[in-house]
Backbone as XML, in Angstrom:
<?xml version="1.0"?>
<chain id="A" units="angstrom">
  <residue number="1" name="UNK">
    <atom name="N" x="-14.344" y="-40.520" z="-11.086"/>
    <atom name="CA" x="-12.922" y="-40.434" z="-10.942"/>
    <atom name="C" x="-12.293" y="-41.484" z="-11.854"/>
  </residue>
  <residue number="2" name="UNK">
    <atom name="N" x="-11.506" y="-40.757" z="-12.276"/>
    <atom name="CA" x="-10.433" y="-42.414" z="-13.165"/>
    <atom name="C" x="-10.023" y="-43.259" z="-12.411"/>
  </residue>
  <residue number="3" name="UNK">
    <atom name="N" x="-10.033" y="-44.169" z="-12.989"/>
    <atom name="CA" x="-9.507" y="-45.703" z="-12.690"/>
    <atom name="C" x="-7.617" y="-45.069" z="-12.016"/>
  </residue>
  <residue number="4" name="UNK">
    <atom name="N" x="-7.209" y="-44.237" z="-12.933"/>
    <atom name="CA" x="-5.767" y="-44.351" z="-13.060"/>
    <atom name="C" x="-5.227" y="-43.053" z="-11.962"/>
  </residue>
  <residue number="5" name="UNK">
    <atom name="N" x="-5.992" y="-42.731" z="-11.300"/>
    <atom name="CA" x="-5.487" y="-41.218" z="-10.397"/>
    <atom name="C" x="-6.036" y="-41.542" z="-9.705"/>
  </residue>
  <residue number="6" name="UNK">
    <atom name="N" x="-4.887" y="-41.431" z="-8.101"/>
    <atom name="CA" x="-4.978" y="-42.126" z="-6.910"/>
    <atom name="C" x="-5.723" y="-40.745" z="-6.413"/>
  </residue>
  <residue number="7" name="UNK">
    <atom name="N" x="-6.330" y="-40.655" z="-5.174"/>
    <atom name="CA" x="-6.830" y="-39.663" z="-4.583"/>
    <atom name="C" x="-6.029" y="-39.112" z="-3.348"/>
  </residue>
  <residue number="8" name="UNK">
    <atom name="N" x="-6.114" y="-37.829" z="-3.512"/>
    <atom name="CA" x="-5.455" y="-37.279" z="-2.712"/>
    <atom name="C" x="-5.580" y="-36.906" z="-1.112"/>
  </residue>
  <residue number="9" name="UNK">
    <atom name="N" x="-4.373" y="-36.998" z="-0.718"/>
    <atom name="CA" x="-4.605" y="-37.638" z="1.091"/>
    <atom name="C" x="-5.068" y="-36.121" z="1.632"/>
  </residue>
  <residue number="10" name="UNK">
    <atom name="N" x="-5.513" y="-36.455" z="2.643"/>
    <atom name="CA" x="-6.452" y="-35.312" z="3.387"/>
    <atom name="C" x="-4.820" y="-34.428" z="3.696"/>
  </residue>
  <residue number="11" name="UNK">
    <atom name="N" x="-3.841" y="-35.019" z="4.423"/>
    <atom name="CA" x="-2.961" y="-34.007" z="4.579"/>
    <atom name="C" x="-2.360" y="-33.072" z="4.282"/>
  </residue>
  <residue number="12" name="UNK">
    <atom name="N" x="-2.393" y="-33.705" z="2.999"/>
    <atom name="CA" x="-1.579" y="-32.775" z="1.400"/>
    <atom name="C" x="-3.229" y="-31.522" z="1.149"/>
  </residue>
  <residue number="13" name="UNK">
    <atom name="N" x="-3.975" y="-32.151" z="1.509"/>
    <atom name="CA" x="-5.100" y="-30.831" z="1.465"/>
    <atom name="C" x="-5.230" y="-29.706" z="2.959"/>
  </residue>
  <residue number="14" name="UNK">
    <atom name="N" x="-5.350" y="-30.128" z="3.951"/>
    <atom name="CA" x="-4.985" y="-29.469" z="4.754"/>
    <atom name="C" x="-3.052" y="-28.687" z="4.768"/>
  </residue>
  <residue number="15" name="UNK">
    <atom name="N" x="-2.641" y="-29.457" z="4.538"/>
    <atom name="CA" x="-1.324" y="-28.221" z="3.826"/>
    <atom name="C" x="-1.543" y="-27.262" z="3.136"/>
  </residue>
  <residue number="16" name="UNK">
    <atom name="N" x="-1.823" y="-27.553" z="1.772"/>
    <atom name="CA" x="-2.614" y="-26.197" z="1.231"/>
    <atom name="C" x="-3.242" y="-25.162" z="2.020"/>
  </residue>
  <residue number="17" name="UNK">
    <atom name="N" x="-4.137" y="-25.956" z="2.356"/>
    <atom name="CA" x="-5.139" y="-24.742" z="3.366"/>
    <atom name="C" x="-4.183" y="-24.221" z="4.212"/>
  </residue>
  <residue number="18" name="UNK">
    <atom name="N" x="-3.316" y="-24.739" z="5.078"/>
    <atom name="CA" x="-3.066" y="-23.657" z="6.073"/>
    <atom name="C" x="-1.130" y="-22.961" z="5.806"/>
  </residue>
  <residue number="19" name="UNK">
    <atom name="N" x="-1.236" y="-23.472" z="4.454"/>
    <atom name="CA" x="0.037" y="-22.443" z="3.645"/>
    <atom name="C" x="-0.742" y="-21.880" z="2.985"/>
  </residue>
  <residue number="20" name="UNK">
    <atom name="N" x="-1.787" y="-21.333" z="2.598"/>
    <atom name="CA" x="-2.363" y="-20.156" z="1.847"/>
    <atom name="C" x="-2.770" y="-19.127" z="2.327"/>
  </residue>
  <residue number="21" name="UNK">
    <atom name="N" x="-3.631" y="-19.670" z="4.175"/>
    <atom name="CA" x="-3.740" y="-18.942" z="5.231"/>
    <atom name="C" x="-2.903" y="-18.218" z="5.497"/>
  </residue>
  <residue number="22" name="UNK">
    <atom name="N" x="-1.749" y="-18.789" z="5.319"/>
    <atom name="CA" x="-0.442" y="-18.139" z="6.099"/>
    <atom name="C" x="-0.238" y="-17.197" z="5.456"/>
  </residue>
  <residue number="23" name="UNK">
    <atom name="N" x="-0.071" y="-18.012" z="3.640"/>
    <atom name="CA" x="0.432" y="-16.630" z="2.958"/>
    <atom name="C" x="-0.747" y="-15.221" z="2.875"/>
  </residue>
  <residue number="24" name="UNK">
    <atom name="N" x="-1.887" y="-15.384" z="2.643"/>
    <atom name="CA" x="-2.528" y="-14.547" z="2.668"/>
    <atom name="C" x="-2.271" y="-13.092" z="3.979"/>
  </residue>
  <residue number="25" name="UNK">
    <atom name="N" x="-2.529" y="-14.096" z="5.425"/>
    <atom name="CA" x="-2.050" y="-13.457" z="6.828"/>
    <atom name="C" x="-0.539" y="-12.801" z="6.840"/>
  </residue>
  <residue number="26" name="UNK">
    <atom name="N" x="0.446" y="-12.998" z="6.036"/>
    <atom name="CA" x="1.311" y="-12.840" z="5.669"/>
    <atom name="C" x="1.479" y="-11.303" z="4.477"/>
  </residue>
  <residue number="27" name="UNK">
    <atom name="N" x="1.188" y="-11.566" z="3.311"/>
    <atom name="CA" x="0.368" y="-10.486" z="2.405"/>
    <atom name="C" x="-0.204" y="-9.288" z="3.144"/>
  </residue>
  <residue number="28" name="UNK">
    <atom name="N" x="-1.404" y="-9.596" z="4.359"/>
    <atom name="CA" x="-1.909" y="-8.747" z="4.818"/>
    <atom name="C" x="-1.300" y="-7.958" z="5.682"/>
  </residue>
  <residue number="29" name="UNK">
    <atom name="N" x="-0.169" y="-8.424" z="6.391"/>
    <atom name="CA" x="0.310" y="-7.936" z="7.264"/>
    <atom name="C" x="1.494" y="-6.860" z="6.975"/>
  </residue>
  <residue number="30" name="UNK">
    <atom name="N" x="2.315" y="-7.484" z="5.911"/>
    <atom name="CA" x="3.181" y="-6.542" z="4.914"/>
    <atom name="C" x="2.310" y="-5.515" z="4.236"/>
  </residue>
  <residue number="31" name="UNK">
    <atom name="N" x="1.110" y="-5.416" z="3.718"/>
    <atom name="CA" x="0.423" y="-4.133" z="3.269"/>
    <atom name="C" x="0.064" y="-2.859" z="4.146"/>
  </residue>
  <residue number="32" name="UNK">
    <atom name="N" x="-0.118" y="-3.710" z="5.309"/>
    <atom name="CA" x="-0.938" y="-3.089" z="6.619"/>
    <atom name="C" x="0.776" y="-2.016" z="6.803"/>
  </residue>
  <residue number="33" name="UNK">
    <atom name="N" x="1.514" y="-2.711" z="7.044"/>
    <atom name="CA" x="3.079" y="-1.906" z="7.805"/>
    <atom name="C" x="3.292" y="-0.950" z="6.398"/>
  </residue>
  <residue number="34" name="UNK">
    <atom name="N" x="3.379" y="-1.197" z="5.280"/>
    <atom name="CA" x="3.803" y="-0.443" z="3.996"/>
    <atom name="C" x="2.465" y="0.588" z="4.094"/>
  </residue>
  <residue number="35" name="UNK">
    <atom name="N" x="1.056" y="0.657" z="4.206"/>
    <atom name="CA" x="0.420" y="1.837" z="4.656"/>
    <atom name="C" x="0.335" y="2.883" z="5.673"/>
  </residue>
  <residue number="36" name="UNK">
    <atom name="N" x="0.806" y="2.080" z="6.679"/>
    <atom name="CA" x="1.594" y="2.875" z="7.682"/>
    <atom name="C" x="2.702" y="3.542" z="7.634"/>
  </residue>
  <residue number="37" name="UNK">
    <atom name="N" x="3.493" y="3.324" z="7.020"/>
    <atom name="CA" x="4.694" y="3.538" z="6.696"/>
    <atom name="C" x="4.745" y="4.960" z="6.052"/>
  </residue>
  <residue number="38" name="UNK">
    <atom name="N" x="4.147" y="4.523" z="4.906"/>
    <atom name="CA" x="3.242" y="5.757" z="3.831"/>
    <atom name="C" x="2.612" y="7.251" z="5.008"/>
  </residue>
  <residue number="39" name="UNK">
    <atom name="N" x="1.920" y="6.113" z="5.817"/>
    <atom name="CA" x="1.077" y="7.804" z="6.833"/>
    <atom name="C" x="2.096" y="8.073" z="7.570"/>
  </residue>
  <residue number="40" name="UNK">
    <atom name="N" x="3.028" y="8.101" z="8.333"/>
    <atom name="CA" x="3.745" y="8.066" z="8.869"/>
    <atom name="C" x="4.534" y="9.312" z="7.878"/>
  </residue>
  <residue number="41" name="UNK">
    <atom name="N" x="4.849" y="8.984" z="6.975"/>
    <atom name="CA" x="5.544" y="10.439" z="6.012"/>
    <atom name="C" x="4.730" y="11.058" z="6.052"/>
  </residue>
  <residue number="42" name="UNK">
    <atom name="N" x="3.876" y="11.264" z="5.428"/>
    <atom name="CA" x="2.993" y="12.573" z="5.308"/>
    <atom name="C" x="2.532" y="12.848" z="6.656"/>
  </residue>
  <residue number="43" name="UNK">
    <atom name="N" x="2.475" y="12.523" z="7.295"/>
    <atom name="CA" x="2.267" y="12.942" z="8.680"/>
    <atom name="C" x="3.331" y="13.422" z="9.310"/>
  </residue>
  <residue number="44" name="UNK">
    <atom name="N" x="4.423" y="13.281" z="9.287"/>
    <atom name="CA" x="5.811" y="14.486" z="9.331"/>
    <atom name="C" x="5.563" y="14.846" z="8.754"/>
  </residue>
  <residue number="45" name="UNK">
    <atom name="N" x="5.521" y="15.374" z="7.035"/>
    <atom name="CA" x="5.510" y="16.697" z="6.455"/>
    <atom name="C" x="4.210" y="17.194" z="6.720"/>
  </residue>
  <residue number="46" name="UNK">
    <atom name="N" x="3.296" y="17.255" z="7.077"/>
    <atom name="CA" x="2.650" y="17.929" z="7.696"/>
    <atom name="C" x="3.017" y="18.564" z="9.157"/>
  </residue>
  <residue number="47" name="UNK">
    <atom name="N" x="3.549" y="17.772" z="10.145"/>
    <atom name="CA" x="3.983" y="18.333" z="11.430"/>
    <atom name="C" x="4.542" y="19.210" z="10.739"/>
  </residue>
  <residue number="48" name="UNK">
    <atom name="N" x="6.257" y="18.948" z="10.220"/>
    <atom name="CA" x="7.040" y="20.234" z="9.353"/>
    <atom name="C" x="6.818" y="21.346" z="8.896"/>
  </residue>
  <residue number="49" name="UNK">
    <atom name="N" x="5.355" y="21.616" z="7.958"/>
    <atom name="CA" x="5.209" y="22.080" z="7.995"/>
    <atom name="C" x="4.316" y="23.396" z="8.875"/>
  </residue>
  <residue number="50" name="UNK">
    <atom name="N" x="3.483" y="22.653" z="9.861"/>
    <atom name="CA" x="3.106" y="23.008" z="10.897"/>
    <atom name="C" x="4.062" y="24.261" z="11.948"/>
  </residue>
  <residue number="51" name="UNK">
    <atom name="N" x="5.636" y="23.580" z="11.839"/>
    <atom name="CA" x="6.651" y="23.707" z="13.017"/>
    <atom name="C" x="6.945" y="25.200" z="12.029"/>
  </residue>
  <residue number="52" name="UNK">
    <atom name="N" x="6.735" y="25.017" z="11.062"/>
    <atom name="CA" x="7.785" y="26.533" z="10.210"/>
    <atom name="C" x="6.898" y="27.248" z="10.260"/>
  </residue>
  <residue number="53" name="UNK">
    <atom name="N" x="5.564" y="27.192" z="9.526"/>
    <atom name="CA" x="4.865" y="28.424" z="9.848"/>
    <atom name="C" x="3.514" y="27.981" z="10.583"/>
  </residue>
  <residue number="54" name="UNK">
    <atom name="N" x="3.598" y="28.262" z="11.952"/>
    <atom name="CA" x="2.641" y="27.771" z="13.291"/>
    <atom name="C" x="1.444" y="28.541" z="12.728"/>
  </residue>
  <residue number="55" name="UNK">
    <atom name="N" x="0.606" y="27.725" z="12.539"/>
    <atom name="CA" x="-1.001" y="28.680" z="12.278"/>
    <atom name="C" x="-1.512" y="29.771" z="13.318"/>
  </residue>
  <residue number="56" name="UNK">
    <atom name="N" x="-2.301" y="30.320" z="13.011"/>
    <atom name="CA" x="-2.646" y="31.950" z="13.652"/>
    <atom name="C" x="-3.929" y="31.655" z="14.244"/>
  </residue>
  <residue number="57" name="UNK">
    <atom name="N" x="-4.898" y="30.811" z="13.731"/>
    <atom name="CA" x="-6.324" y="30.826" z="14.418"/>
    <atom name="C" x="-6.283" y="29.668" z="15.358"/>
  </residue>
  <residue number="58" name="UNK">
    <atom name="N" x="-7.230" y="29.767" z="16.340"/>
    <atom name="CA" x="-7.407" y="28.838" z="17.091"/>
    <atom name="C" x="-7.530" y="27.387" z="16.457"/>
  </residue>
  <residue number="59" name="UNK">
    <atom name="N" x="-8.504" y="27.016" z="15.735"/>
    <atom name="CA" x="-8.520" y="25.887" z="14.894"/>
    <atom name="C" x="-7.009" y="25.008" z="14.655"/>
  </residue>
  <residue number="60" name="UNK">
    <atom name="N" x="-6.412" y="26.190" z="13.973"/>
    <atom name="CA" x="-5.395" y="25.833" z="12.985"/>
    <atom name="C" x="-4.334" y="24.980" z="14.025"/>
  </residue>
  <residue number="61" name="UNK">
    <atom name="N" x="-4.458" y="26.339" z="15.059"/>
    <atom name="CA" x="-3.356" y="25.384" z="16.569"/>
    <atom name="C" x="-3.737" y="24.599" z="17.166"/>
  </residue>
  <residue number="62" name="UNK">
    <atom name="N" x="-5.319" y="23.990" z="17.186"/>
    <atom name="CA" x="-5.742" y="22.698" z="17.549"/>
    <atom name="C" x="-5.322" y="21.624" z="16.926"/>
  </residue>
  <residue number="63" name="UNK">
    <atom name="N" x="-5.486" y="21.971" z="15.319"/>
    <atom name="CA" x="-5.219" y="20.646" z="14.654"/>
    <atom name="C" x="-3.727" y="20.339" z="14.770"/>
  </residue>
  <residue number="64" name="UNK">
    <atom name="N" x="-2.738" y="21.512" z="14.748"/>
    <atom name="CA" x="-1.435" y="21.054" z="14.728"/>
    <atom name="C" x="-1.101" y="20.330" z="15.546"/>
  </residue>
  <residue number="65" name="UNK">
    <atom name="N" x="-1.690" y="21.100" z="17.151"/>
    <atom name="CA" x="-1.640" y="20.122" z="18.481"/>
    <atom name="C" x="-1.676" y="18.501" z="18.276"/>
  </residue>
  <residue number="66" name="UNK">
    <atom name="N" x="-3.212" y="17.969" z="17.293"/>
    <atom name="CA" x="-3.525" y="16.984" z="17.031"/>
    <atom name="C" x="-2.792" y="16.236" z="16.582"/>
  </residue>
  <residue number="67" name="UNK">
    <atom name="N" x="-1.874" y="16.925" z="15.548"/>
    <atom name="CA" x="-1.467" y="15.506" z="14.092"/>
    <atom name="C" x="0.213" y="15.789" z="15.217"/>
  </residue>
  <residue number="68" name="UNK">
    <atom name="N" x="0.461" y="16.515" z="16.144"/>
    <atom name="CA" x="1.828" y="16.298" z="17.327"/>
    <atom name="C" x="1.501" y="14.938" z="17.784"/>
  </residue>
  <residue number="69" name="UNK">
    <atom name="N" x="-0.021" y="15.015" z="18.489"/>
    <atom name="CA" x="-0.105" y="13.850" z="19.371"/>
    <atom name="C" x="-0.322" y="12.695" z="18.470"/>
  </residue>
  <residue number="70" name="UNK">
    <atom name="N" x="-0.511" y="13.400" z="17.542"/>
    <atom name="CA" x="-0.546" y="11.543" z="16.238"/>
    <atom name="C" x="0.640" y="10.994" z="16.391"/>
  </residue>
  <residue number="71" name="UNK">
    <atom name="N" x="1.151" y="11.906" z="16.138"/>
    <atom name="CA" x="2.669" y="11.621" z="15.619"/>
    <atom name="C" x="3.420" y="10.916" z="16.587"/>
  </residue>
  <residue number="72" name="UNK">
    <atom name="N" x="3.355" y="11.246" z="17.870"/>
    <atom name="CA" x="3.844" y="11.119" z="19.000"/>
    <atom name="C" x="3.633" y="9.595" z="19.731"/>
  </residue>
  <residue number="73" name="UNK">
    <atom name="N" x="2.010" y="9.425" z="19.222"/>
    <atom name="CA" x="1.041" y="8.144" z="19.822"/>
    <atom name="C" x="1.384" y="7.285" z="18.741"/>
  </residue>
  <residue number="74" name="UNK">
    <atom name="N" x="1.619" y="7.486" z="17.227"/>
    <atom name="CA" x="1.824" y="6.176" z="16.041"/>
    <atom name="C" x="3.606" y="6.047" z="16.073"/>
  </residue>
  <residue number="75" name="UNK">
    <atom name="N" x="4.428" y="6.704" z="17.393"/>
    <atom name="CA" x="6.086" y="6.198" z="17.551"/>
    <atom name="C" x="6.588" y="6.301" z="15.433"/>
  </residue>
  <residue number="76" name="UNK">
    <atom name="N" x="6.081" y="7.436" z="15.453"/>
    <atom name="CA" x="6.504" y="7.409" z="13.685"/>
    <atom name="C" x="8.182" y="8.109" z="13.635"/>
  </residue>
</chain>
């Protein structure tokens, strides 16, 4: 270490650490809601289209049933 550069206090290092934490936990949490957000549309236009023309086979009216109760259970 130089003679001329004082060393740096543990606090100013633990700051760092737990403002990067934050921001990171922060970052993650805004991506997480903006992907949701995202399924959340296409998951109405799918119901939508579901509601206009109701499928004919059994299958088809299961899954619609399904992506209802998605829809219904993710409060989109």
């Amino acid at each position: 270490m130089s003679p001329h550069r004082r060393p740096v206090p543990l606090w100013y290092v633990l700051l760092a650490v737990v403002v990067s934490v934050l921001g990171v936990a922060g970052a993650g949490i805004a991506y997480t809601e903006h992907v949701a957000r995202r399924q959340c549309t296409v998951l109405r236009a799918e119901v939508a289209v579901y509601r206009e023309a109701p499928p004919a086979t059994l299958t088809g009216q299961q899954l619609a049933a399904a992506k209802e109760q998605l829809l219904r259970d993710l409060h989109c």
